[in-house]
C-alpha positions in Angstrom: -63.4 -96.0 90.8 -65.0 -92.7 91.2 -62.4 -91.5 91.9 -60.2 -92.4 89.6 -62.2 -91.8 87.0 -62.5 -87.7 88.5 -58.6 -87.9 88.2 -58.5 -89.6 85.0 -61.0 -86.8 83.6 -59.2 -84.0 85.5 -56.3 -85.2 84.2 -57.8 -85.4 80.4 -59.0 -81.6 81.4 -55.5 -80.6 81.7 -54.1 -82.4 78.6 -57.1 -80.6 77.0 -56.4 -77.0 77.9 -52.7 -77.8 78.0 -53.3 -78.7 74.4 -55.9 -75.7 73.8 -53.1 -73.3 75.4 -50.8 -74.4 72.5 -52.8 -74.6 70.3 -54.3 -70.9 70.7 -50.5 -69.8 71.6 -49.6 -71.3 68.2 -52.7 -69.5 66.8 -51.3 -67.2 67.7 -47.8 -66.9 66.7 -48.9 -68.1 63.2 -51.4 -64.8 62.6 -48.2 -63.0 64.0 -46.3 -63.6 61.8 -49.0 -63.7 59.0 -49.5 -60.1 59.9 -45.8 -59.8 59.9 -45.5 -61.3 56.4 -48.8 -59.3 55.4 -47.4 -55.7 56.7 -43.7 -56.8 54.6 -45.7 -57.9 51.2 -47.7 -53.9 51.5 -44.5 -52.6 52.7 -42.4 -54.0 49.7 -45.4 -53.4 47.4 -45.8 -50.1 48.5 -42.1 -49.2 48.2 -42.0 -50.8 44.7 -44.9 -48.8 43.3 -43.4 -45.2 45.1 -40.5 -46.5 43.2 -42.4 -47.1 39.7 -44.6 -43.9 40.9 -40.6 -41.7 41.1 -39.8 -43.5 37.6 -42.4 -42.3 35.5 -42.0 -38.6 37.1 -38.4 -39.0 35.9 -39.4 -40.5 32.3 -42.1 -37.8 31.6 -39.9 -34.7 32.9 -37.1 -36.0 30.4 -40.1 -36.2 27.9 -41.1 -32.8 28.4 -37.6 -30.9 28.9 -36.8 -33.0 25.3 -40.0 -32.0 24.0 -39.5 -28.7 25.1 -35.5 -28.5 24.0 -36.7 -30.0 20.7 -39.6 -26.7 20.3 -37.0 -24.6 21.4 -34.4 -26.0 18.5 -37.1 -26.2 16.1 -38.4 -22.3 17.0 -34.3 -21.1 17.0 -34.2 -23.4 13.8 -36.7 -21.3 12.5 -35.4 -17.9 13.2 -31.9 -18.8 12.0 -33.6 -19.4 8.8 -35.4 -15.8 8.6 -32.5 -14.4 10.0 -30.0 -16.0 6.8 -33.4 -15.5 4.5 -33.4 -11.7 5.1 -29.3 -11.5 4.6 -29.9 -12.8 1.6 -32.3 -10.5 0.5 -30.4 -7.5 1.9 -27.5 -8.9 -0.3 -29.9 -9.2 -3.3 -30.6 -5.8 -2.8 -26.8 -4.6 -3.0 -27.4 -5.6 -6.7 -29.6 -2.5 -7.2 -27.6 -0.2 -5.2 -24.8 2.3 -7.1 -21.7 0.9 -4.8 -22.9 -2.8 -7.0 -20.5 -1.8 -9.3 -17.2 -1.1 -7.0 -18.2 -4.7 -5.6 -18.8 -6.3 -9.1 -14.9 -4.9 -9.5 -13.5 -6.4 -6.3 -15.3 -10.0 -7.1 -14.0 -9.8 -10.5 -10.4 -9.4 -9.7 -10.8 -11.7 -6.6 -12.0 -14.3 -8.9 -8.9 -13.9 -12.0 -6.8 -14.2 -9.1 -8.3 -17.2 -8.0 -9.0 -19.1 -11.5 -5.1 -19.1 -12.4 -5.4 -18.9 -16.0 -6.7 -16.1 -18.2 -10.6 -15.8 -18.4 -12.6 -16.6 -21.4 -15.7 -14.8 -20.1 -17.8 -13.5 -17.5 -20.7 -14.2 -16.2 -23.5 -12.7 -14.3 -27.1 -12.5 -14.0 -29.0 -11.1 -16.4 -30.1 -8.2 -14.5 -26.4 -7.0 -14.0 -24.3 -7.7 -17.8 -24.1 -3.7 -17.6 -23.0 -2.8 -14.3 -20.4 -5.7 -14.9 -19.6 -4.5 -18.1 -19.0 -0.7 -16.5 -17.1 -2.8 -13.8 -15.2 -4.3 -16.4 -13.9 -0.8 -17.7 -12.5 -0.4 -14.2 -10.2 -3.4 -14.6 -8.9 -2.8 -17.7 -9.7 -6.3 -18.4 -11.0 -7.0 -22.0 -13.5 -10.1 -21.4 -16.9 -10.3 -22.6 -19.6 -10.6 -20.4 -22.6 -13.2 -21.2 -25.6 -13.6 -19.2 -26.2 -16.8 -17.1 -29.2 -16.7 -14.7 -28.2 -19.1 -12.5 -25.3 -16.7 -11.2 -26.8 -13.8 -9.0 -25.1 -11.6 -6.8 -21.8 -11.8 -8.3 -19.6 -13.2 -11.0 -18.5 -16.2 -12.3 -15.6 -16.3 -14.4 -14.9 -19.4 -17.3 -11.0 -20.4 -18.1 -10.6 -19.9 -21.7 -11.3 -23.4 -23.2 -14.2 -23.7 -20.5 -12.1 -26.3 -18.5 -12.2 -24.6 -15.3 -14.4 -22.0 -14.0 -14.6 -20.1 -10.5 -18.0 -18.6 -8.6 -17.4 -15.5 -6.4 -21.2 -14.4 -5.2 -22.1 -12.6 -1.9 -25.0 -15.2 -1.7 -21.7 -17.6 -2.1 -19.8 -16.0 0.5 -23.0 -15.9 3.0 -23.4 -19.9 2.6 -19.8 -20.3 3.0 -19.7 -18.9 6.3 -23.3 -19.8 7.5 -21.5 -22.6 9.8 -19.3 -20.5 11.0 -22.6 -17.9 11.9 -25.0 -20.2 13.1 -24.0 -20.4 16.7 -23.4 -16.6 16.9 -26.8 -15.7 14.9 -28.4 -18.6 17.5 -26.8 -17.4 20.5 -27.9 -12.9 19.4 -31.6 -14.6 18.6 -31.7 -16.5 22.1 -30.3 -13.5 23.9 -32.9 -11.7 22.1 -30.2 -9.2 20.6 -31.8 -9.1 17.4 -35.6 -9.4 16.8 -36.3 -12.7 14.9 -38.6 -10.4 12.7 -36.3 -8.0 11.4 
């Protein structure tokens, strides 16, 4: 029985490492592929957050080229508005100047021919009833001329009855086209053409 029972234990020996052979084999596939899964999961997570990382370069480069497109509208903004502010002031200053009358004509006979009817009266600022009554002689028109402050740079001529009424100012004229100016007075101040200050 000895020797059966060596056999029979020899026998248990071999079931046992047969068994521990799996076993550890099967250890070991399993931490395989626990590393495989493991080295996927940083792989994927790694990938997501470069991906996230690339996304909010993206997102604050738009940010900052619109923040910076909207300073550079804001400053052309800006110097489109000195630029039209200082027209204006040069054409306020034609009022003082001794060709204001030969202008006052042209306006005046500009706006008769645009009002259709005969006028009643005209009107200009305050500062300029007597040039535009001198200008007035040069017409050979015989209309009064009243003061109205709210007219500057020009005329403004009243239908007889007072239904109807025309403006012709050179600040009227320089709002009329200031569409049609902004994107060359935008493009000379970008180009650097004319100084913003002057």
């Amino acid at each position: 029985m000895s020797q059966l029972s060596a056999i029979l234990e020899t026998e248990v020996r071999s079931q046992i490492e047969a068994i521990r052979a799996e076993a550890a084999q099967r250890a070991q596939s399993i931490v395989h592929e626990a590393q495989q899964r493991a080295e996927a999961l940083v792989a994927s997570r790694k990938a997501a957050l470069e991906a996230q990382l690339q996304s909010g370069i993206v997102r604050a480069r738009s940010a900052a080229d619109l923040e910076s497109a909207a300073l550079r509208l804001g400053g052309a903004e800006a110097n489109m508005s000195k630029a039209f502010a200082q027209a204006e002031q040069q054409l306020l200053g034609l009022t003082q100047s001794p060709q204001y009358r030969e202008i006052l004509v042209k306006l005046i006979l500009e706006a008769k021919a645009a009002l259709g009817a005969d006028p009643e009266v005209v009107e200009v600022h305050p500062d300029e009833v007597a040039t535009a009554q001198q200008a007035l002689l040069g017409t050979g028109l015989n209309i009064p001329v009243q003061a109205n402050p709210a007219v500057r740079s020009g005329v403004r001529l009243v239908a007889r009855g007072g239904r109807s009424a025309i403006a012709n100012t050179l600040l009227g004229r320089l709002e009329r086209t200031r569409d049609a100016l902004a994107p060359q007075i935008a493009q000379l101040l970008s180009e650097g053409s004319v100084p913003a200050g002057q």
